[in-house]
C-alpha positions as CSV (number, residue, x, y, z in Angstrom):
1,X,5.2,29.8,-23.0
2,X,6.0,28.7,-19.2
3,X,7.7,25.7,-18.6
4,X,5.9,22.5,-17.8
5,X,6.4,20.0,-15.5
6,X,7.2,16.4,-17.1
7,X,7.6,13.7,-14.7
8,X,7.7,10.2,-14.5
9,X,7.6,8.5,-10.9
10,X,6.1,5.4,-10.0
11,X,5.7,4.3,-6.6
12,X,5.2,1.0,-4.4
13,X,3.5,1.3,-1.1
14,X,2.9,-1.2,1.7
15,X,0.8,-0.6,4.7
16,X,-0.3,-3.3,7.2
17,X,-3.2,-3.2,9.9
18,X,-2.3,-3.0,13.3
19,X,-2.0,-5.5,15.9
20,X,-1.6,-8.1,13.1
21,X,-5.5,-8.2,12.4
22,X,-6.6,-10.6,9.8
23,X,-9.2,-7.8,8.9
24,X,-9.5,-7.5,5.3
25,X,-12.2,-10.3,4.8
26,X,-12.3,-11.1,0.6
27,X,-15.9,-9.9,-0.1
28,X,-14.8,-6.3,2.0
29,X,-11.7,-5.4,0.0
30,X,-12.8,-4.1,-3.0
31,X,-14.6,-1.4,-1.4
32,X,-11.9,-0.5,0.1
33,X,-9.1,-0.8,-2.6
34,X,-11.8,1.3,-4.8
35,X,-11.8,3.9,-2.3
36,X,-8.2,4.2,-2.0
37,X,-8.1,4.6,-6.0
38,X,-9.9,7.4,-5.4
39,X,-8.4,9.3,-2.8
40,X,-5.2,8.8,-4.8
41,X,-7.0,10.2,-8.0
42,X,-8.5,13.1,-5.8
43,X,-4.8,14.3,-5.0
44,X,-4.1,14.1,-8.7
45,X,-1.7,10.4,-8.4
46,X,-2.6,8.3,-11.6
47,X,-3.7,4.8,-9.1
48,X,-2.4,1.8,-11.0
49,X,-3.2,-1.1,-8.7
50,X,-4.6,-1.4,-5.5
51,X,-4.6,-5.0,-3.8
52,X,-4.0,-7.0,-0.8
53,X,-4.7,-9.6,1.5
54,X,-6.1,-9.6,4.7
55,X,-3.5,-8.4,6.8
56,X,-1.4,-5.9,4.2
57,X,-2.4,-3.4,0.9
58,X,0.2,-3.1,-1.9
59,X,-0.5,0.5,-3.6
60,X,1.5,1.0,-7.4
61,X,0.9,4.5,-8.5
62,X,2.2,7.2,-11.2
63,X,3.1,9.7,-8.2
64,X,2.2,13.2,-8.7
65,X,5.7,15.2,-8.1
66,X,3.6,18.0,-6.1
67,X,2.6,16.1,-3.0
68,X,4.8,14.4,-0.4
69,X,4.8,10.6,0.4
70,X,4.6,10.7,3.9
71,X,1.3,12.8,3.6
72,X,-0.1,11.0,1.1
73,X,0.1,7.7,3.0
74,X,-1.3,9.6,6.3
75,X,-4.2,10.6,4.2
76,X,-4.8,6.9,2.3
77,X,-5.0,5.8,6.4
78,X,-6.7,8.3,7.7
79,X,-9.6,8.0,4.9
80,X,-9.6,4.5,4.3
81,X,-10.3,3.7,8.5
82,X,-12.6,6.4,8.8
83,X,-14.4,4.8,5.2
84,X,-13.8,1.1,7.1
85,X,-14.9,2.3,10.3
86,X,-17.9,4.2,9.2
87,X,-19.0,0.7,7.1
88,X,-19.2,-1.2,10.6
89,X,-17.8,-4.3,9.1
90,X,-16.6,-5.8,12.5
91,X,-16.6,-5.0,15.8
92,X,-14.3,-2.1,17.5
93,X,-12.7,0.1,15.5
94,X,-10.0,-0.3,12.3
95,X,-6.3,1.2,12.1
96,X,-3.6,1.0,10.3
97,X,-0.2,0.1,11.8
98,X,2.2,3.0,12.2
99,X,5.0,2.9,9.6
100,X,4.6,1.7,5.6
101,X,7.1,0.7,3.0
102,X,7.8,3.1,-0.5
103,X,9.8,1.8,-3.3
104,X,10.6,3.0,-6.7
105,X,10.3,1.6,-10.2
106,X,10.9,2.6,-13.9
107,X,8.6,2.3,-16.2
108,X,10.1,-1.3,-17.7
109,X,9.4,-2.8,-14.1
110,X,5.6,-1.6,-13.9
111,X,4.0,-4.9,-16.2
112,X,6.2,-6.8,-13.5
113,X,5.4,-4.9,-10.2
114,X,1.8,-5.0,-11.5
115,X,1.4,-8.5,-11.7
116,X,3.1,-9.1,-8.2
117,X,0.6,-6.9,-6.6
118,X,-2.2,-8.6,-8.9
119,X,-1.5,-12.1,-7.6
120,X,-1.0,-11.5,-3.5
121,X,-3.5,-13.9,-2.7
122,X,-1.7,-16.6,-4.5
123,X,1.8,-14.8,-3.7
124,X,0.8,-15.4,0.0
125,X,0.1,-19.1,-0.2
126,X,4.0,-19.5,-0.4
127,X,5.7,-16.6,1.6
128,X,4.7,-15.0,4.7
129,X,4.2,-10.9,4.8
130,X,7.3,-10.7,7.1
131,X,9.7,-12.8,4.3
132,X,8.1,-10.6,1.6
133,X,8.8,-7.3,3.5
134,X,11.9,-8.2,4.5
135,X,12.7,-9.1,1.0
136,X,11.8,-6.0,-0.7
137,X,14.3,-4.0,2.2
138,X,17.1,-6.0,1.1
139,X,16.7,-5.7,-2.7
140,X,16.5,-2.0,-2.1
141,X,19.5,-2.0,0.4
142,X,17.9,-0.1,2.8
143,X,19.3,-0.4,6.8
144,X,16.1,-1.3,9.2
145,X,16.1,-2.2,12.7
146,X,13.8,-5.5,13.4
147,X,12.4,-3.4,16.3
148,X,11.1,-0.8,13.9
149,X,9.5,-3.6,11.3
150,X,5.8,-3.9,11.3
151,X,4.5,-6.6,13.6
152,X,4.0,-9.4,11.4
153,X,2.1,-13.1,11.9
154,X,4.7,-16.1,11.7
């Protein structure tokens, strides 16, 4: 018998659009959350929540140990603009903005992380993206440069 591979990883992405669009209208965004579900569940990543508002997406996943997270988030970008683009939902063409956020959680946090992600909309009625990103750096102690941030909406 050959040894398996037992894992248990769960991972928090952020990724905003570039130059701090307002893009992601309500009636658009569950096409799109859909279709990052998928691409996640093509590359073998169990997708747990997708959500956002109309600036941001928050992605929660059970992270498959066999791919990288720098090319999974270049492949959820690339896809999901070419999939937005291709949809002609506004005028001129959709990116993402370079950079994104990854964060780690046990499995005791998920029902918490879950519901965070589930309720952006209201979430974002009392805290701005830039307070929330910001926020999530510092719990995690991780060292950024303001310069280096996403450009954010104040």
């Amino acid at each position: 018998m050959k040894p398996g591979k037992f894992t248990q990883l769960y991972i928090h992405f952020v990724i905003a659009v570039k130059y701090r669009r307002r893009l992601l209208r309500a009636e658009i965004r569950p096409y799109i959350f859909r279709h990052m579900s998928a691409i996640l569940t093509n590359r073998d990543h169990k997708s747990i929540i997708v959500n956002g508002v109309s600036d941001h997406i928050h992605i929660l996943i059970g992270m498959n140990p066999d791919d990288k997270i720098a090319d999974l988030v270049a492949t959820i970008k690339r896809s999901s603009s070419l999939f937005i683009n291709k949809q002609n939902w506004f005028n001129g063409n959709f990116h993402w903005q370079d950079g994104y956020g990854a964060f780690s959680y046990s499995r005791s946090q998920i029902s918490r992380v879950f519901g965070y992600i589930e309720n952006q909309e209201i979430h974002h009625n009392e805290e701005t993206f830039r307070s929330e990103y910001i926020k999530l750096l510092k719990q995690y102690n991780i060292k950024y440069d303001e310069r280096y941030l996403f450009d954010f909406f104040e």
